[in-house]
N, C-alpha and C positions, 0 to 999 in steps of 0.2 A: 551528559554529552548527547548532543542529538545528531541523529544522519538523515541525509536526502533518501526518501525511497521512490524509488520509480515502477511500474508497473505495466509492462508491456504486452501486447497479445501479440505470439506467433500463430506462421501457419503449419509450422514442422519444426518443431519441438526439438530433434536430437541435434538437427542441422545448427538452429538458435545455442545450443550448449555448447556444440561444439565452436562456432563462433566468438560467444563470447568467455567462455573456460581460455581460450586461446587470447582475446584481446587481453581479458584481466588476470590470466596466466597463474589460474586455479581453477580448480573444479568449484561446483555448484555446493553452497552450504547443506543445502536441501537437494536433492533430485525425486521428483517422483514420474509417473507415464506423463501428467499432463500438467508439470507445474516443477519449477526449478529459481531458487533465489540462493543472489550471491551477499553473505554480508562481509562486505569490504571497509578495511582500515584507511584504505591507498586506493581512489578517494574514499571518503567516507559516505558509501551508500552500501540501503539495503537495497539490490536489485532483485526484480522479480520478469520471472515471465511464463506466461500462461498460454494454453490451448482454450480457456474458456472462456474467452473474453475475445470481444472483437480486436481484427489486427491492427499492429499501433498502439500509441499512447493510451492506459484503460484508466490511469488516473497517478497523480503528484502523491508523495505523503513527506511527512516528519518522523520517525520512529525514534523513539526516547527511551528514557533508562528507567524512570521512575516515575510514580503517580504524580509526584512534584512537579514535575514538565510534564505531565500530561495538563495536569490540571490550568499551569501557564500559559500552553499554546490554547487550551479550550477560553480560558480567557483573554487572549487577545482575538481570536475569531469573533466572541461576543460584543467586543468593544469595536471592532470592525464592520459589526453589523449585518453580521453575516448568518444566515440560516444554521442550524446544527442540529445533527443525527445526533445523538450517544448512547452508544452500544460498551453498556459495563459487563457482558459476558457473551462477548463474540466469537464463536468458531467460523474460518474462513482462513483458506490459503494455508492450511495444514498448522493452524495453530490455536491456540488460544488467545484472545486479545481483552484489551477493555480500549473503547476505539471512542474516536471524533472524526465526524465526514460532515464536510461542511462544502461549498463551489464557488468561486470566484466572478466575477462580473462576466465574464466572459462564459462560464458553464462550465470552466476545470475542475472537476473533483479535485479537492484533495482529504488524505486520511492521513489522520495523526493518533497515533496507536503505540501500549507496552503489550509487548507480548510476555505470557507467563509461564506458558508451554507448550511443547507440543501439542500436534491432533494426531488424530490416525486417518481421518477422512480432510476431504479440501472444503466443506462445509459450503454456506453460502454469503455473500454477502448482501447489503440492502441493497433494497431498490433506488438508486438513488439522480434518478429522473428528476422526483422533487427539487431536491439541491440547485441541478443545473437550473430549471427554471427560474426557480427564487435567485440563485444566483444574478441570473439576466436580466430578470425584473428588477436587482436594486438599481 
């Protein structure tokens, strides 16, 4: 089963929780000072959002269950012709992942990623400049 993940940057963080804890009328799966995701049944997304990232939309994902869809969504990206990161041991956003980040014609990141466990720190993610350009170029 996969979920949509979206990845937002605020400018005030507790104000953002309190927001959406309220629309999705639960608290955050994760809270930390500067980084808070809800992973919801009802719809089925991972929601994120962050202090460290510009405000706004910072990028789409997939978030999957198992290396099996990871490995499916990694190959329809490639059959799409699309540029691809692959990051098999990514700390970022308070977890551990094995990640694909690939951009859309237009420059949208997206990441499609299993998480395996937690972190303790919010880690970092790539640089992914690349992406969008290539994206735009195809």
């Amino acid at each position: 089963m996969k979920r949509l993940h979206l990845h937002l940057g605020v400018s005030d963080l507790p104000r953002a929780v309190a927001f959406y804890s309220e629309l999705f009328a639960t608290a955050p799966t994760v809270s930390k000072p500067d980084y808070a995701k809800w992973r919801l049944d009802d719809p089925m997304v991972n929601f994120a959002l962050s202090t460290r990232v510009e405000k706004g939309l910072d990028h789409l994902g997939i978030d999957v269950e198992n290396d099996s869809e990871l490995d499916q969504v990694r190959d329809r990206i490639l059959r799409a012709g699309a540029a691809l990161l692959e990051e098999e041991e990514a700390n970022c956003c308070y977890a551990r992942s094995r990640k694909h980040w690939t951009a859309d014609l237009d420059g949208t990141v997206w990441e499609s990623f299993l998480t395996h466990d937690a972190a303790s720190n919010y880690g970092e993610g790539p640089d992914v400049r690349v992406l969008r350009e290539a994206g735009a170029a195809r």
